[in-house]
N, CA, C and O atoms as a Maestro MAE file, in Angstrom:
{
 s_m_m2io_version
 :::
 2.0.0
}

f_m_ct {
 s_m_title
 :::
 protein
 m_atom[276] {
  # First column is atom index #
  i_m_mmod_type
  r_m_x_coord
  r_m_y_coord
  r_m_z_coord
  i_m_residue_number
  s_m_chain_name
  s_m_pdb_residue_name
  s_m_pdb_atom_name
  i_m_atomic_number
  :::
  1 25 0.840 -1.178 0.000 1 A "UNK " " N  " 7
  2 3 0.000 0.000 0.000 1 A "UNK " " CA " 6
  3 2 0.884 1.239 0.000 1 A "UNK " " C  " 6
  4 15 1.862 1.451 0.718 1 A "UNK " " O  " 8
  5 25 0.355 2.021 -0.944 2 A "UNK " " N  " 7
  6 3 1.140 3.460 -1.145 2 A "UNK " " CA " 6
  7 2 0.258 4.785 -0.529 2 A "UNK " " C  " 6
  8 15 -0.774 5.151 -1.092 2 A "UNK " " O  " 8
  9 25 0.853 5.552 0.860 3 A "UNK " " N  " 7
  10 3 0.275 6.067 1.380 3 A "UNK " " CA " 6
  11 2 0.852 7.983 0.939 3 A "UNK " " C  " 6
  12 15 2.045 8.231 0.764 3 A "UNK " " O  " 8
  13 25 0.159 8.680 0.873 4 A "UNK " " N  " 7
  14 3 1.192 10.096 0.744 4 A "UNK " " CA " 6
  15 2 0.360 10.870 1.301 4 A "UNK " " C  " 6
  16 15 -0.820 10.795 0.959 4 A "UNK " " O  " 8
  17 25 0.770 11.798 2.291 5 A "UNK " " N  " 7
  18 3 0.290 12.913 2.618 5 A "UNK " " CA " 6
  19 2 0.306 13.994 1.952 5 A "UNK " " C  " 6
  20 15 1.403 14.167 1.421 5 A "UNK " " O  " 8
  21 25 -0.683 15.066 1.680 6 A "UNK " " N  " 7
  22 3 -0.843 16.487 1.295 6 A "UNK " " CA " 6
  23 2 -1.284 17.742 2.248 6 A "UNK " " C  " 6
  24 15 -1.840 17.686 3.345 6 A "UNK " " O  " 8
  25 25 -0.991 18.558 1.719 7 A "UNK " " N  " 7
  26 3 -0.926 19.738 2.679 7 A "UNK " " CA " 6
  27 2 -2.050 20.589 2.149 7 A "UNK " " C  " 6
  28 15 -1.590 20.933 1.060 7 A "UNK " " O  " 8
  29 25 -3.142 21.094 2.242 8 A "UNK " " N  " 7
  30 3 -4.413 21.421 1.190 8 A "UNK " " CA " 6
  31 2 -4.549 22.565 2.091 8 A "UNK " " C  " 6
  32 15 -4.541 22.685 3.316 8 A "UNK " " O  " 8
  33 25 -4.697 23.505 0.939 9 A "UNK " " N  " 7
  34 3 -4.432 25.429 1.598 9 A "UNK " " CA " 6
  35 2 -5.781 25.844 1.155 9 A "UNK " " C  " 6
  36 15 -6.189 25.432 0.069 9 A "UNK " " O  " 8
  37 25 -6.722 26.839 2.091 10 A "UNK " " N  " 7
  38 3 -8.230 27.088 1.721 10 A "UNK " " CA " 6
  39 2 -9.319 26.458 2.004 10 A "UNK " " C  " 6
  40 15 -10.417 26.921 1.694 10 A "UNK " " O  " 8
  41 25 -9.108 24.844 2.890 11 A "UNK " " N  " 7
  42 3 -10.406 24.613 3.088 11 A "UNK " " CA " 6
  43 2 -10.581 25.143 4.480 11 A "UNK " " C  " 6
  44 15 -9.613 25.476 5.163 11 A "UNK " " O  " 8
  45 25 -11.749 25.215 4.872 12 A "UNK " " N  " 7
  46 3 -12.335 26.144 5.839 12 A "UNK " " CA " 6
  47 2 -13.656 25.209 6.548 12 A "UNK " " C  " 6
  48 15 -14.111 25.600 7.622 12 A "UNK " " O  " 8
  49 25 -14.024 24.413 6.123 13 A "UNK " " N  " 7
  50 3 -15.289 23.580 6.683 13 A "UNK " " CA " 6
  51 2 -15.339 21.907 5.990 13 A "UNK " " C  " 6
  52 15 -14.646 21.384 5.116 13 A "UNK " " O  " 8
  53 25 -16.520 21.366 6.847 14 A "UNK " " N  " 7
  54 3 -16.881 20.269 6.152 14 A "UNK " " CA " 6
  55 2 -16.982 20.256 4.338 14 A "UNK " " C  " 6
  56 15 -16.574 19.425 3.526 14 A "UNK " " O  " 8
  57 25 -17.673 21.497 4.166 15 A "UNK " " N  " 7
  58 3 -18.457 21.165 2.934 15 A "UNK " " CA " 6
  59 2 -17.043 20.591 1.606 15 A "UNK " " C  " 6
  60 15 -16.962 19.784 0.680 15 A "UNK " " O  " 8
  61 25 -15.969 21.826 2.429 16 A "UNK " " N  " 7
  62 3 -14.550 22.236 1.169 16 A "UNK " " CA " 6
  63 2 -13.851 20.434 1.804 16 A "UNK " " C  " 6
  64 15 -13.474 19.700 0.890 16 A "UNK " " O  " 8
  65 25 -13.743 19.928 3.106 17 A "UNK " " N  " 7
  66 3 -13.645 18.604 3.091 17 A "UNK " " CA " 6
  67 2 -14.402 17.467 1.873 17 A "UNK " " C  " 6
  68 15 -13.855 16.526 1.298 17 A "UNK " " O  " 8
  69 25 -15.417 17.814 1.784 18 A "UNK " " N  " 7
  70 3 -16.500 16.933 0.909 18 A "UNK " " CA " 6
  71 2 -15.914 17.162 -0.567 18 A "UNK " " C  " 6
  72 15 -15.574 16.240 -1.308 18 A "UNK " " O  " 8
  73 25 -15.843 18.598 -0.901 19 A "UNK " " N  " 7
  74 3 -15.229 18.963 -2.140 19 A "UNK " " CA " 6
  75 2 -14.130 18.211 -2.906 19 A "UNK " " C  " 6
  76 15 -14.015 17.825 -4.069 19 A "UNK " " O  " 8
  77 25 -13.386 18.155 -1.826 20 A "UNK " " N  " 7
  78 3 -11.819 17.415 -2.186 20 A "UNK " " CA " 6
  79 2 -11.611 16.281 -1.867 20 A "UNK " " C  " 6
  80 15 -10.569 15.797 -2.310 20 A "UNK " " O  " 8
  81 25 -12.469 15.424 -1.011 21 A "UNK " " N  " 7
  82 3 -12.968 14.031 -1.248 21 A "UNK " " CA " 6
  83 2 -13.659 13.169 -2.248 21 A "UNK " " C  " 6
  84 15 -13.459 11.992 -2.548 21 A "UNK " " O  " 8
  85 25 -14.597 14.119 -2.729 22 A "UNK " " N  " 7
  86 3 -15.023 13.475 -4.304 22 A "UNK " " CA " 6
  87 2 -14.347 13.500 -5.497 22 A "UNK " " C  " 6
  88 15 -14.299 12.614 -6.350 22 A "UNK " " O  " 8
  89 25 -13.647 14.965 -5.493 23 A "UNK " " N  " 7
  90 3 -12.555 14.997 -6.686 23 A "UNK " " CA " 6
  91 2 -10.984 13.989 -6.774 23 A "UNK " " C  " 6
  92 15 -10.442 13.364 -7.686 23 A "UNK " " O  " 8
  93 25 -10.606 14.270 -5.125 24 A "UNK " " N  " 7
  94 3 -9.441 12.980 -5.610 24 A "UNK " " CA " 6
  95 2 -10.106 11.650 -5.432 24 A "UNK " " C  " 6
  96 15 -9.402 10.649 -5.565 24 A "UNK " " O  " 8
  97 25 -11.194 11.537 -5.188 25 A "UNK " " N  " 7
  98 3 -12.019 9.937 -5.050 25 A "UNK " " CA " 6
  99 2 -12.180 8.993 -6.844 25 A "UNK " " C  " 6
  100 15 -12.242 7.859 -7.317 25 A "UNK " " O  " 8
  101 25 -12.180 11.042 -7.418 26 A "UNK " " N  " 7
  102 3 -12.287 10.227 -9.113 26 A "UNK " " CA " 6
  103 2 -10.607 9.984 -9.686 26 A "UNK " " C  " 6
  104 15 -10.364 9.877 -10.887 26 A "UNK " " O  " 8
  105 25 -9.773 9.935 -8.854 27 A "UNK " " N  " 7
  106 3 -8.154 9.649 -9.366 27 A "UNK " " CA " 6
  107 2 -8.332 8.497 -9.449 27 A "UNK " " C  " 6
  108 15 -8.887 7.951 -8.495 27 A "UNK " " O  " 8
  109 25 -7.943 7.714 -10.579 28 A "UNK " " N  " 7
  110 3 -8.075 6.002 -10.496 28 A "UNK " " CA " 6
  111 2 -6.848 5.342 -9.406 28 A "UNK " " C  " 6
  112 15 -5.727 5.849 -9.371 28 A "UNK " " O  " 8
  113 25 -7.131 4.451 -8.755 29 A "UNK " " N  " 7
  114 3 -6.777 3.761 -7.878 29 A "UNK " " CA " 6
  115 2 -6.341 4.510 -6.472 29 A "UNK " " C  " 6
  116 15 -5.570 4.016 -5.648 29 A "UNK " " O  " 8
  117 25 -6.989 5.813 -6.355 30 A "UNK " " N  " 7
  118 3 -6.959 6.663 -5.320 30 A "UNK " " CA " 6
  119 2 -7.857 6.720 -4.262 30 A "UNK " " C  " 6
  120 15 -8.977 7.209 -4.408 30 A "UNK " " O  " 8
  121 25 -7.323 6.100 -2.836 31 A "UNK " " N  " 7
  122 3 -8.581 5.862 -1.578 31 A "UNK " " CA " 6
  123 2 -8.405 7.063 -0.572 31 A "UNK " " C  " 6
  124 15 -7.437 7.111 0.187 31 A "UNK " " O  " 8
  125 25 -9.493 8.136 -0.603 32 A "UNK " " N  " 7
  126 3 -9.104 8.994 0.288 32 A "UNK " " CA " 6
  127 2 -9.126 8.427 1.572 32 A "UNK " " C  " 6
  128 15 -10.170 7.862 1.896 32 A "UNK " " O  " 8
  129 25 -8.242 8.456 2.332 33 A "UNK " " N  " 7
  130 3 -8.177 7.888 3.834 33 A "UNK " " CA " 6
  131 2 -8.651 9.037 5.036 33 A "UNK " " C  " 6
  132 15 -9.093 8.727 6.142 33 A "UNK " " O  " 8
  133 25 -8.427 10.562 4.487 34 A "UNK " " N  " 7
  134 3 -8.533 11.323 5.504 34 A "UNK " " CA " 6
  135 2 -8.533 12.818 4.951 34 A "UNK " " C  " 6
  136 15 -7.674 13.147 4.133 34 A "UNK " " O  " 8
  137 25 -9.293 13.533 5.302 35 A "UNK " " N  " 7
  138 3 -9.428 15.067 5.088 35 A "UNK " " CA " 6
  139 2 -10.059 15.877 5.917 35 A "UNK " " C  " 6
  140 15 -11.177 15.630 6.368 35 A "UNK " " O  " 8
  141 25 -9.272 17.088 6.225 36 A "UNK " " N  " 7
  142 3 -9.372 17.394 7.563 36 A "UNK " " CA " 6
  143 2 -9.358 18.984 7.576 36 A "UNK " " C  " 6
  144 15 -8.349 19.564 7.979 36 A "UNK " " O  " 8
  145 25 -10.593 19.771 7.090 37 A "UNK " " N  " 7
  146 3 -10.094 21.115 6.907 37 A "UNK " " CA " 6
  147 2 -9.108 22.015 8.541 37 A "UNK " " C  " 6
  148 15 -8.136 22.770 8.559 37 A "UNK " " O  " 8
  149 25 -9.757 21.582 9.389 38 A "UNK " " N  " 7
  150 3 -8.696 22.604 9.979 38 A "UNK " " CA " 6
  151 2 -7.265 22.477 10.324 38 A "UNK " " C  " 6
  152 15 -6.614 23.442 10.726 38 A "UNK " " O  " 8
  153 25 -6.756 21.257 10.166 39 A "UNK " " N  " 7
  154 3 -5.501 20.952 9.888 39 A "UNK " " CA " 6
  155 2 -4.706 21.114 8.149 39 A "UNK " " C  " 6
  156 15 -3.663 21.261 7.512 39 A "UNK " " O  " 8
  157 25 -5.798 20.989 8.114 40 A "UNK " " N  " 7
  158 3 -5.212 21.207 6.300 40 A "UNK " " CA " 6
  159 2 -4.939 19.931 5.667 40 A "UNK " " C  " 6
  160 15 -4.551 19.850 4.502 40 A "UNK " " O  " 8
  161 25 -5.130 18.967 6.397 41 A "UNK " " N  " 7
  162 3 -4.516 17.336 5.957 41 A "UNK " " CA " 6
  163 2 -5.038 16.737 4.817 41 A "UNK " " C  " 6
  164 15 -6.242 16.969 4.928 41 A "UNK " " O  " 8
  165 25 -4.904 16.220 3.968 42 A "UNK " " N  " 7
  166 3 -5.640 15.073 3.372 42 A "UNK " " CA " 6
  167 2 -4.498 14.098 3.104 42 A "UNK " " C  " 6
  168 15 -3.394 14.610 2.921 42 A "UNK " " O  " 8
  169 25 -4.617 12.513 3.043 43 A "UNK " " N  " 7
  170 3 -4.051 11.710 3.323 43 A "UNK " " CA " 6
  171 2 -4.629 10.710 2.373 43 A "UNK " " C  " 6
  172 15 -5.706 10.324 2.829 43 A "UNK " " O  " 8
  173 25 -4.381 10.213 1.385 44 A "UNK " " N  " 7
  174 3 -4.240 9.480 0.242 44 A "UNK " " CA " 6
  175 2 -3.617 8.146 0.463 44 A "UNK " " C  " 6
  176 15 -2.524 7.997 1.010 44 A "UNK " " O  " 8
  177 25 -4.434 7.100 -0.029 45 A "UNK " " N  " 7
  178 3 -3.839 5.664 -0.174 45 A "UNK " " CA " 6
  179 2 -3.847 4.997 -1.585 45 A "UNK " " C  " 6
  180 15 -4.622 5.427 -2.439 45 A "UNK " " O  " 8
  181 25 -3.103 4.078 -1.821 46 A "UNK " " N  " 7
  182 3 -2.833 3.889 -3.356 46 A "UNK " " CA " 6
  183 2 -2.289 2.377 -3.224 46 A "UNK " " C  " 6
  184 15 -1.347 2.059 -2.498 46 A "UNK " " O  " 8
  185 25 -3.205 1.283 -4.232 47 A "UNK " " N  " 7
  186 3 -2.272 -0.037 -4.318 47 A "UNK " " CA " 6
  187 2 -1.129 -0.393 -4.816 47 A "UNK " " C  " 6
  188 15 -0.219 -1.167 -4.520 47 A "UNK " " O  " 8
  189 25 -1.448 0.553 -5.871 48 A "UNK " " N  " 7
  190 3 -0.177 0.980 -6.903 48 A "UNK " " CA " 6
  191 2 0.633 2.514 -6.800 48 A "UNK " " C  " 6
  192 15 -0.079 3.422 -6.370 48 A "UNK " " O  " 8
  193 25 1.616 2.764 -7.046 49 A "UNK " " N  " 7
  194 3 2.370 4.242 -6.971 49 A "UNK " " CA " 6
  195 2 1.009 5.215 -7.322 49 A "UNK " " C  " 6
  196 15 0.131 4.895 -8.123 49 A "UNK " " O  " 8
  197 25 1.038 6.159 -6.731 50 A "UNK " " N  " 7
  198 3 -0.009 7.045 -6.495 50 A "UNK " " CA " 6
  199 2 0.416 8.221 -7.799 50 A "UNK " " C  " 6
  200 15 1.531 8.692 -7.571 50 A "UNK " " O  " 8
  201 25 -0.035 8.617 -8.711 51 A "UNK " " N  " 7
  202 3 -0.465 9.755 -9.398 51 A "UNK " " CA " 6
  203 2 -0.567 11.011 -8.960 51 A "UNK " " C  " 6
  204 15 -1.669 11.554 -9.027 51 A "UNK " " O  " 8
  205 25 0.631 11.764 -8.391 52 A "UNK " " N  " 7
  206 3 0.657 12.678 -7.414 52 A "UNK " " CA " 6
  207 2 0.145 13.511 -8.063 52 A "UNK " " C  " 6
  208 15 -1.020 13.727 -7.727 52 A "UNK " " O  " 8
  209 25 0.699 14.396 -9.289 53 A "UNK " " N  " 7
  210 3 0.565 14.915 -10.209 53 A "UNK " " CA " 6
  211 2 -1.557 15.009 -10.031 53 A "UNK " " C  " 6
  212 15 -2.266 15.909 -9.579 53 A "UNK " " O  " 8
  213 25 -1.802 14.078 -10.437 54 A "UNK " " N  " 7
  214 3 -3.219 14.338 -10.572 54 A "UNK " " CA " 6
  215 2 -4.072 14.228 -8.995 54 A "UNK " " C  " 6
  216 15 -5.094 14.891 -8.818 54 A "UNK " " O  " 8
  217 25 -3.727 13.667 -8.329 55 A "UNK " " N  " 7
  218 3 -4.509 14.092 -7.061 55 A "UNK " " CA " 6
  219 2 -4.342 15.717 -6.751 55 A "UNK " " C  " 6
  220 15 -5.278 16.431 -6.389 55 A "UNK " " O  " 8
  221 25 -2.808 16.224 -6.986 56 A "UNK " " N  " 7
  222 3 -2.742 17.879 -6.829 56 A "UNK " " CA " 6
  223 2 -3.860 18.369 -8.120 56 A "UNK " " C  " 6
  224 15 -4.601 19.312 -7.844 56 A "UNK " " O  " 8
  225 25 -3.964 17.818 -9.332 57 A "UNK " " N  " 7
  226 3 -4.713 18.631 -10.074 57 A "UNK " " CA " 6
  227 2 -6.401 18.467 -9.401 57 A "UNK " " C  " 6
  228 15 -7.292 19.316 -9.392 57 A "UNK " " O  " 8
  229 25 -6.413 17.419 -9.010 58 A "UNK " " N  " 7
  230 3 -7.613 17.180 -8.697 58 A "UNK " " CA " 6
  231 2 -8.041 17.823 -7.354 58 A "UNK " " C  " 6
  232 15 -9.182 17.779 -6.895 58 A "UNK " " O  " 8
  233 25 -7.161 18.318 -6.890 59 A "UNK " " N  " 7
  234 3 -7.765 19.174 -5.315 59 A "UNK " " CA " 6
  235 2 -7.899 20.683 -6.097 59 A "UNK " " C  " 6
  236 15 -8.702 21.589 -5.874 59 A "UNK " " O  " 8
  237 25 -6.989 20.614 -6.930 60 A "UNK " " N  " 7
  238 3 -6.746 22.060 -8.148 60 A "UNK " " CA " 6
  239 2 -8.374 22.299 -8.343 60 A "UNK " " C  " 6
  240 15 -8.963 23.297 -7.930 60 A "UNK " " O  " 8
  241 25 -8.934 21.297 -8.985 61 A "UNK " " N  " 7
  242 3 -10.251 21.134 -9.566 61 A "UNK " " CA " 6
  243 2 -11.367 21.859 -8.434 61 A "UNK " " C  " 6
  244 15 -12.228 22.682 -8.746 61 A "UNK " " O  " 8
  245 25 -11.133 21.378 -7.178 62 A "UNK " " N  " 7
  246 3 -11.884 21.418 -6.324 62 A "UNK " " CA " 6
  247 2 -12.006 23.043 -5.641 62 A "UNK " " C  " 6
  248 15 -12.773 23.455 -4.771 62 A "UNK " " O  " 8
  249 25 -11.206 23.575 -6.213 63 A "UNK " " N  " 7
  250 3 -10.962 24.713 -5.608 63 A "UNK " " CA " 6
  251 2 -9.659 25.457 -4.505 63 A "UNK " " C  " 6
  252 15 -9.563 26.599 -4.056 63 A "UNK " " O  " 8
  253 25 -8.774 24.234 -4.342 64 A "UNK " " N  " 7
  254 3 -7.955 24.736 -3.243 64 A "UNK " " CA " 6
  255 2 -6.410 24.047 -3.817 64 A "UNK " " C  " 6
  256 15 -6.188 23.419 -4.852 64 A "UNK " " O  " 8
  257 25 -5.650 24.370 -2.905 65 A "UNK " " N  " 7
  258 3 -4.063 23.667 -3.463 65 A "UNK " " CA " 6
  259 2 -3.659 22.820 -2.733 65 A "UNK " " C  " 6
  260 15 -4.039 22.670 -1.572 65 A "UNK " " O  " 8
  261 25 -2.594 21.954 -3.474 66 A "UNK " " N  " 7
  262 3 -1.915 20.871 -2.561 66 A "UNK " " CA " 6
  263 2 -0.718 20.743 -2.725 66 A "UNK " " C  " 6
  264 15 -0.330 20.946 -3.875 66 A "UNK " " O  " 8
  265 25 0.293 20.379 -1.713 67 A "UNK " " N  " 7
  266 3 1.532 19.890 -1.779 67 A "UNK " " CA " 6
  267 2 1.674 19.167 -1.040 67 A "UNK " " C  " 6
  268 15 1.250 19.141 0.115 67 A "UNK " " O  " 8
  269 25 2.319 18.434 -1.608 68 A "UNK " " N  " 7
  270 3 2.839 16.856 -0.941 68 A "UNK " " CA " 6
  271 2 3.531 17.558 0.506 68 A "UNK " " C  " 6
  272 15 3.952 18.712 0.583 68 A "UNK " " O  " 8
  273 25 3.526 16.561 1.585 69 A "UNK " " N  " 7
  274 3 3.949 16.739 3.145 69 A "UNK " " CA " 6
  275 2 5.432 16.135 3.034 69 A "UNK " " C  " 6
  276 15 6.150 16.074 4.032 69 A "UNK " " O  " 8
  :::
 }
 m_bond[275] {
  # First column is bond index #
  i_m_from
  i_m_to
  i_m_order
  :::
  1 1 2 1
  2 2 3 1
  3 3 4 2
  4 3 5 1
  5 5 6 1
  6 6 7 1
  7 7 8 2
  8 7 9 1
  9 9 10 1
  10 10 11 1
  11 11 12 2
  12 11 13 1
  13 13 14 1
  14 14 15 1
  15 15 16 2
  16 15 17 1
  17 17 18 1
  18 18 19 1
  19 19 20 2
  20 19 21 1
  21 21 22 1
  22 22 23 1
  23 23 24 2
  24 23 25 1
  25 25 26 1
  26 26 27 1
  27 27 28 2
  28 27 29 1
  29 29 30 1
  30 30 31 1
  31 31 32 2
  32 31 33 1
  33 33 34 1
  34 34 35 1
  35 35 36 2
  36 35 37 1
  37 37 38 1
  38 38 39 1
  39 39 40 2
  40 39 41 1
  41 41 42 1
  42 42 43 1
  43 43 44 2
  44 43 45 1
  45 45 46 1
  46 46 47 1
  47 47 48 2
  48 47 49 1
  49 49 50 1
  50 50 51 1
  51 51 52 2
  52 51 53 1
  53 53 54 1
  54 54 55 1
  55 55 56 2
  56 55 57 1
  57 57 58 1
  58 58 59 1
  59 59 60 2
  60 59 61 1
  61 61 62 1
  62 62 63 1
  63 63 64 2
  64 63 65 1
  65 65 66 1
  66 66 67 1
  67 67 68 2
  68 67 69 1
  69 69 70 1
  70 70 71 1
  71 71 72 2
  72 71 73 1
  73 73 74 1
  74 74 75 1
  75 75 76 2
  76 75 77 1
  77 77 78 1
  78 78 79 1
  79 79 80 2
  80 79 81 1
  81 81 82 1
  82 82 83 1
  83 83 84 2
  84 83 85 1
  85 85 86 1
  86 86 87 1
  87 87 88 2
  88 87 89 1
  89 89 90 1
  90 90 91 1
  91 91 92 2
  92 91 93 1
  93 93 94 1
  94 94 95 1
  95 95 96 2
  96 95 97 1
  97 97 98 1
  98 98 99 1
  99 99 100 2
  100 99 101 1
  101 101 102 1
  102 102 103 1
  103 103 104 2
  104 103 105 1
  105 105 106 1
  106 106 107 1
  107 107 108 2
  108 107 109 1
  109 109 110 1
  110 110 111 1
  111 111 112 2
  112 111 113 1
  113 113 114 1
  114 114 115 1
  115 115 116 2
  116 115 117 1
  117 117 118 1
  118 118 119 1
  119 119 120 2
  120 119 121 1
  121 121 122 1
  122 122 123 1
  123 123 124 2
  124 123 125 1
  125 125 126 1
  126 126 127 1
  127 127 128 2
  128 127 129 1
  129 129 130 1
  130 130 131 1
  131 131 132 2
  132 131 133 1
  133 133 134 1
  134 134 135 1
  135 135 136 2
  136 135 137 1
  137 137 138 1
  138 138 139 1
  139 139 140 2
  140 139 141 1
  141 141 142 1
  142 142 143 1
  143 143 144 2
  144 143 145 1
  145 145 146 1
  146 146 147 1
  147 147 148 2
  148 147 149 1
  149 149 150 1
  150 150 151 1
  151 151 152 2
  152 151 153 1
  153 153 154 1
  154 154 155 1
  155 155 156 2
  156 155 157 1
  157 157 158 1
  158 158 159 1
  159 159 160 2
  160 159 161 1
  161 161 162 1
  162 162 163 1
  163 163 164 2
  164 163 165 1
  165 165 166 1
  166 166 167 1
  167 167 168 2
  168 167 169 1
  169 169 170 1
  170 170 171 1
  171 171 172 2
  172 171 173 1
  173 173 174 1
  174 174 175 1
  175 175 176 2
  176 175 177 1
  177 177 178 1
  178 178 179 1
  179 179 180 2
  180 179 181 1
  181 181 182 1
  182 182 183 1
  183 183 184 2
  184 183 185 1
  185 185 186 1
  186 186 187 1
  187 187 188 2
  188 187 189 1
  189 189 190 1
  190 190 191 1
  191 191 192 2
  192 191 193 1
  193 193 194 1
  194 194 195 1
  195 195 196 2
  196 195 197 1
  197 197 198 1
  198 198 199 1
  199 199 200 2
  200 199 201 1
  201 201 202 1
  202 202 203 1
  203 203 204 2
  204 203 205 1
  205 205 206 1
  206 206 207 1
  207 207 208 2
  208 207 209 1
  209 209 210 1
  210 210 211 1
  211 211 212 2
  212 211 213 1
  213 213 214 1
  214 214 215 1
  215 215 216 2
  216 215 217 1
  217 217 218 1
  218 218 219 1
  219 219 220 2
  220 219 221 1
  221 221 222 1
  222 222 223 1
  223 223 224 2
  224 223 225 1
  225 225 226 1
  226 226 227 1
  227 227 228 2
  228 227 229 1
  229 229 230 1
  230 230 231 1
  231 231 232 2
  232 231 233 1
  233 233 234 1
  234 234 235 1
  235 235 236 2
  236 235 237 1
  237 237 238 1
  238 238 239 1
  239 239 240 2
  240 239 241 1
  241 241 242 1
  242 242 243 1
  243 243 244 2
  244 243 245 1
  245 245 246 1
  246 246 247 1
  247 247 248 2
  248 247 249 1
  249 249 250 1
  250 250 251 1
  251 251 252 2
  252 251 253 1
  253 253 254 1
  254 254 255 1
  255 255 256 2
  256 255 257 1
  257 257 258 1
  258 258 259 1
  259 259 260 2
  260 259 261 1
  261 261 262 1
  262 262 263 1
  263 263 264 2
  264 263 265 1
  265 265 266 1
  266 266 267 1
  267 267 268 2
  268 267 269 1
  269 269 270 1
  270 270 271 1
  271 271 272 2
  272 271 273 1
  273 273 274 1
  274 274 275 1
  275 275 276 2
  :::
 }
}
């Protein structure tokens, strides 16, 4: 199992949690494990090497930014 943490700048509540749970949920082989607006966390699991690149585009999508931890 391939685990990576991100650092997600702008969410502010549940809802921007929900936001960026459905968008990296559509990364293929991407299991959101954890998102956490007031820490800023989201925490990504992967069977295979994780698609960093597109989980950042995909929080991109959602409205907010990410960098790897």
């Amino acid at each position: 199992m391939h685990t990576i943490d991100f650092s997600v700048t702008g969410m502010t509540c549940g809802n921007c949690e929900n936001h960026v749970r459905e968008e990296v949920g559509e990364v293929p082989g991407a299991r959101v494990l954890e998102v956490n607006a007031t820490s800023g966390l989201l925490r990504v699991e992967s069977e295979t090497p994780l698609d960093v690149a597109a989980v950042i585009a995909a929080v991109d999508e959602a409205g907010y930014e990410a960098t790897v931890v």
